[in-house]
C-alpha positions as CSV (number, residue, x, y, z in Angstrom):
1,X,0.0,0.0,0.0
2,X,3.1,2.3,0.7
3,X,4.5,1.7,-2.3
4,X,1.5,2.6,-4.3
5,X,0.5,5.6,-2.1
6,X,4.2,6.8,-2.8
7,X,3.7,6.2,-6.5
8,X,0.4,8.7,-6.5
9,X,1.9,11.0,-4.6
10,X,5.0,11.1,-6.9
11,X,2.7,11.6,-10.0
12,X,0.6,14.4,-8.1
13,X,3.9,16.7,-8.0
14,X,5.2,15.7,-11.4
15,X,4.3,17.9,-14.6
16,X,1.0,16.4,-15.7
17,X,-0.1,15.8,-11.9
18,X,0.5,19.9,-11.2
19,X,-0.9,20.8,-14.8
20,X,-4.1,18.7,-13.7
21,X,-4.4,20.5,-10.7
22,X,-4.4,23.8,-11.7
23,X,-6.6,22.7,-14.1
24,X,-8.9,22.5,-12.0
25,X,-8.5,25.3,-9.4
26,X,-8.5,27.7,-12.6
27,X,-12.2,25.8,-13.1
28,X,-13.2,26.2,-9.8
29,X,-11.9,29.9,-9.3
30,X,-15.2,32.0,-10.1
31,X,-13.0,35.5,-9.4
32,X,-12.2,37.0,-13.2
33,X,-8.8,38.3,-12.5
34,X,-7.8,35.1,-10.9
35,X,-8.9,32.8,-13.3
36,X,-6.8,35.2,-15.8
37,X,-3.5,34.9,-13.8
38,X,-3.9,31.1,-13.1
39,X,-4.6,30.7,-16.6
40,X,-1.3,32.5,-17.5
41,X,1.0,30.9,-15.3
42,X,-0.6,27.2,-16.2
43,X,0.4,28.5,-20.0
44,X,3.7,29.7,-19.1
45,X,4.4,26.7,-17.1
46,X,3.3,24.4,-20.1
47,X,5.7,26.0,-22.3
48,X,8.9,25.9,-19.6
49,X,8.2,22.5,-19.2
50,X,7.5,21.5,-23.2
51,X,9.8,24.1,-24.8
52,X,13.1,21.8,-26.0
53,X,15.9,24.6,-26.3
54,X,14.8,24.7,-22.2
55,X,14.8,21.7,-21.1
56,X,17.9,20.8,-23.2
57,X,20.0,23.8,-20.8
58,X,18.2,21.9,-17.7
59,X,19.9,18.6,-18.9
60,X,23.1,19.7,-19.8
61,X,23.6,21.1,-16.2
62,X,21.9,17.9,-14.8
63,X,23.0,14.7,-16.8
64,X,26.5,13.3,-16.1
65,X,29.4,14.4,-18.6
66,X,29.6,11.4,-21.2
67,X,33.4,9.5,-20.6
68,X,35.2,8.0,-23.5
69,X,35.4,4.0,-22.7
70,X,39.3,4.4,-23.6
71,X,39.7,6.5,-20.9
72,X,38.0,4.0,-18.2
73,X,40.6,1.5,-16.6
74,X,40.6,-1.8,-16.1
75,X,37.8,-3.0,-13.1
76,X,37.0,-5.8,-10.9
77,X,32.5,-5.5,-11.8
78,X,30.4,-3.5,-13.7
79,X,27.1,-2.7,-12.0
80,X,24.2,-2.7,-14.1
81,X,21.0,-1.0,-13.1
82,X,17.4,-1.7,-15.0
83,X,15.2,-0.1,-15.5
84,X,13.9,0.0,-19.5
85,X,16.2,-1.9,-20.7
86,X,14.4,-4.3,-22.3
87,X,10.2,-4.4,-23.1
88,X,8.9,-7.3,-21.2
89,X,5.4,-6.4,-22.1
90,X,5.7,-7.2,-26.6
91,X,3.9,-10.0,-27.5
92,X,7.1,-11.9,-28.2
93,X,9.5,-10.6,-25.6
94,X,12.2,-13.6,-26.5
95,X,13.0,-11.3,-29.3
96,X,14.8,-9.5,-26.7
97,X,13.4,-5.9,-27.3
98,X,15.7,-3.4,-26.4
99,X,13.4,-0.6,-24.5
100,X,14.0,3.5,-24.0
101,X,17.1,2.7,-21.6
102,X,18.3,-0.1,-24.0
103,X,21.6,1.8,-23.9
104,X,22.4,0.9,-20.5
105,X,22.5,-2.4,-21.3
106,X,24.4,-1.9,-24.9
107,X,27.0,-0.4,-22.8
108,X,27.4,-3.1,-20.6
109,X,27.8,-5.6,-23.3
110,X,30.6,-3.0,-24.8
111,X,32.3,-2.1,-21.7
112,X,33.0,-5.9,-21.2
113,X,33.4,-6.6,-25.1
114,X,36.5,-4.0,-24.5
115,X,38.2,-5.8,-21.5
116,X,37.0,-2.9,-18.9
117,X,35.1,-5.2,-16.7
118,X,35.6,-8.7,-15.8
119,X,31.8,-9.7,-14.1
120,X,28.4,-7.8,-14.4
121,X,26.2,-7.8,-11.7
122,X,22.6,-6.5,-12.8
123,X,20.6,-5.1,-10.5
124,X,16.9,-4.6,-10.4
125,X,13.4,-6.6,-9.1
126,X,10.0,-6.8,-10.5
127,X,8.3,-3.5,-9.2
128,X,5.0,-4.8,-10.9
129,X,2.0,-3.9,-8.7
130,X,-0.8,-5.9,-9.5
131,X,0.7,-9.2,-10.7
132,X,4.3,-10.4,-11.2
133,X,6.2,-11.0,-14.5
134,X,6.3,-14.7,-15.8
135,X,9.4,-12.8,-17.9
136,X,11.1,-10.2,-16.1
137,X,13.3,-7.3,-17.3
138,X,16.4,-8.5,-15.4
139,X,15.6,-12.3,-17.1
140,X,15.9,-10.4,-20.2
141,X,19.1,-8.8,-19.9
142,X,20.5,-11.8,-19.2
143,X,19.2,-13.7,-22.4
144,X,20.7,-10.4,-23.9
145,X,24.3,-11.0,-22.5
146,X,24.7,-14.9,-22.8
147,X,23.7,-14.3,-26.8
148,X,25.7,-11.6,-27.5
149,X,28.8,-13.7,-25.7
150,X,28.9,-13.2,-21.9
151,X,29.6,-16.2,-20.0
152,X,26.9,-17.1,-17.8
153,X,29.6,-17.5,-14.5
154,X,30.6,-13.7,-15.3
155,X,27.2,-12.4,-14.3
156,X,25.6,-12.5,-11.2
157,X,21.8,-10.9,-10.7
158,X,20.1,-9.2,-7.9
159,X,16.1,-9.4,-8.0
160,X,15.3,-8.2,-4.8
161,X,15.8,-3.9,-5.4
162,X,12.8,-2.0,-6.1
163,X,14.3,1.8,-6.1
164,X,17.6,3.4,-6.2
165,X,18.9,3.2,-2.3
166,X,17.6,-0.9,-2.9
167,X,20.2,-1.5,-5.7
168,X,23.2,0.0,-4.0
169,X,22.1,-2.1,-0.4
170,X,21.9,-5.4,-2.1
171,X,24.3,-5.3,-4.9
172,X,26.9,-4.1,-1.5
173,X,26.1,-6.8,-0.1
174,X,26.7,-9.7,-3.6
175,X,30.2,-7.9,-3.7
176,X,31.2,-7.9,-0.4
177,X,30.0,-12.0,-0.3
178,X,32.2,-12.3,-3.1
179,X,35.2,-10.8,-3.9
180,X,38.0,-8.6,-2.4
181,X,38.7,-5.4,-2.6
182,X,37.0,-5.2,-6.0
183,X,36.9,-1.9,-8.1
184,X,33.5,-1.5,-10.2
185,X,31.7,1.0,-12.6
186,X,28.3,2.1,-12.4
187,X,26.1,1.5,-15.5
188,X,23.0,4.0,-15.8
189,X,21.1,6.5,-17.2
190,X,22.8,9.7,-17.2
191,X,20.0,11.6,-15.9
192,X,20.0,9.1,-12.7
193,X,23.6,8.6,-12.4
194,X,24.0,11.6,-9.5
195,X,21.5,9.9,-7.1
196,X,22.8,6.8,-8.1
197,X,26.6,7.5,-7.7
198,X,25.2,9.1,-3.9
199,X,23.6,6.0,-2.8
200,X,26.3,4.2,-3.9
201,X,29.0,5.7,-2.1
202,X,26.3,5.5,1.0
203,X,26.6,2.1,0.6
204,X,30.7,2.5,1.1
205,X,30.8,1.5,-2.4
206,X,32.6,4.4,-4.9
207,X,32.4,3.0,-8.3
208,X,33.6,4.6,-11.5
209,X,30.5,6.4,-13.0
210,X,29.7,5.3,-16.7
211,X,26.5,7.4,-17.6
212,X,24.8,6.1,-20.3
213,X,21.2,6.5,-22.9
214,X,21.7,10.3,-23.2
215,X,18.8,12.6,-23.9
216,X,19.9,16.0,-23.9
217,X,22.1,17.4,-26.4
218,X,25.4,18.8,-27.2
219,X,25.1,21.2,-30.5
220,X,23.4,24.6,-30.3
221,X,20.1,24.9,-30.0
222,X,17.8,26.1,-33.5
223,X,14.9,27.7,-33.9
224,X,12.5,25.0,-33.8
225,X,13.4,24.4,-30.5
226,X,11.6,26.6,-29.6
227,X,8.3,25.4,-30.5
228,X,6.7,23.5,-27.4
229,X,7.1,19.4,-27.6
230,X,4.7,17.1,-25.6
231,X,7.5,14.6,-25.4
232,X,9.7,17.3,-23.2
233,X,6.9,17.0,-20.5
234,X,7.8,13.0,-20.1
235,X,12.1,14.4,-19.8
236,X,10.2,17.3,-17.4
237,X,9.3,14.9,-15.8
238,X,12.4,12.6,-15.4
239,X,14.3,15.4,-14.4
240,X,12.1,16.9,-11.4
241,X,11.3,13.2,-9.9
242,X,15.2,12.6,-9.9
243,X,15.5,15.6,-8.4
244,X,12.9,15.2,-6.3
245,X,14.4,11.9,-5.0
246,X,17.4,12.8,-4.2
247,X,16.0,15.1,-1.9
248,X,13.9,12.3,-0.2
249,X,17.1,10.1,-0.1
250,X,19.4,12.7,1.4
251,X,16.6,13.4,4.1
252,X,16.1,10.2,4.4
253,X,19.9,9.1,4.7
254,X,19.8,6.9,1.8
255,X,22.0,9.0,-0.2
């Protein structure tokens, strides 16, 4: 019940859930000049939030700095977190569909190809509310690995994490079950590598970060990026719920 109660209050302070609220204050509001100003902010808000060239400065700022994999050294684990990685939900999902964070997992499979990691652990549980995943997303990935090479004794997975602070407790725990003094990396999205990287190193775990599936971008900005994009309210919205949970997780003492 937490779990989903947290999940409803997460969408209420996202984009969409504070568009639908002033919504409907602005219909409830029978006071002219009020319903004026509350329409203009929910219009200038819509555009903020919408407008690419804006969002794209947010993400520069925010995303961790791509590294070349020439320049990463030589460590013990690469850490592997899910989270779209693959779409468990196709009709045929043996075909190993790579999902919006598909990267994550391509990087992996790269970072390991190159001789920069010796074992991959994956880390990441079913969070399905209702029912649980014949097929899971972590089953997946590891399909994904063994057929593109990977030896099935060089990865190890952890089911059990259902967030962020879950991932860096229980895949602490695999390494320090089984090896010593390892060095690892840190496969994720580079939006959520900073809350990431902190729960990690709460976890007295420091790994080398290795951002990955990019979505803002480096060139200047033209003119059509200007115009407002419904698809920048979904990276709006990625951006203030990391934000948003590092906050929690600092408070909290997760991160």
């Amino acid at each position: 019940m937490f779990y989903l109660l947290s999940k409803l209050l997460a969408f209420l302070i996202m984009p969409l859930g504070i568009l639908l609220i002033l919504l409907i204050s602005l219909i409830l509001t029978k006071n002219r000049t009020k319903r004026k100003i509350q329409g203009a902010f929910i219009i200038l808000l819509t555009y903020i939030m919408s407008c690419p060239a804006i969002v794209n400065i947010v993400l520069a700022k925010w995303e961790a700095p791509q590294t070349q994999i020439q320049s990463i050294k030589k460590h013990t684990i690469g850490i592997l977190l899910t989270g779209g990685l693959n779409n468990a939900g196709v009709k045929y999902p043996g075909n190993l569909n790579l999902d919006f964070s598909g990267d994550r997992l391509w990087q992996t499979l790269f970072l390991y190809k190159e001789g920069k990691i010796d074992y991959i652990i994956i880390s990441g549980g079913d969070i399905s509310i209702l029912s649980k995943k014949k097929l899971t997303e972590i089953d997946l990935a590891y399909q994904f690995l063994l057929k593109n090479g990977v030896p099935a004794e060089q990865i190890i997975l952890e089911k059990e994490a259902r967030n962020t602070h879950e991932n860096a407790i229980f895949t602490s725990r695999i390494i320090k079950e089984n090896f010593q003094k390892p060095s690892a990396v840190l496969i994720t999205s580079a939006f959520h590598m900073n809350r990431a990287m902190a729960c990690f190193k709460k976890s007295n775990i420091t790994p080398t970060a290795f951002p990955s599936s990019f979505i803002g971008y480096t060139n200047n900005s033209d003119i059509i990026d200007f115009i407002p994009n419904s698809g920048m309210l979904g990276v709006s919205e990625m951006i203030i719920k990391e934000w948003i949970g590092l906050v929690a997780y600092k408070i909290m003492g997760y991160a």
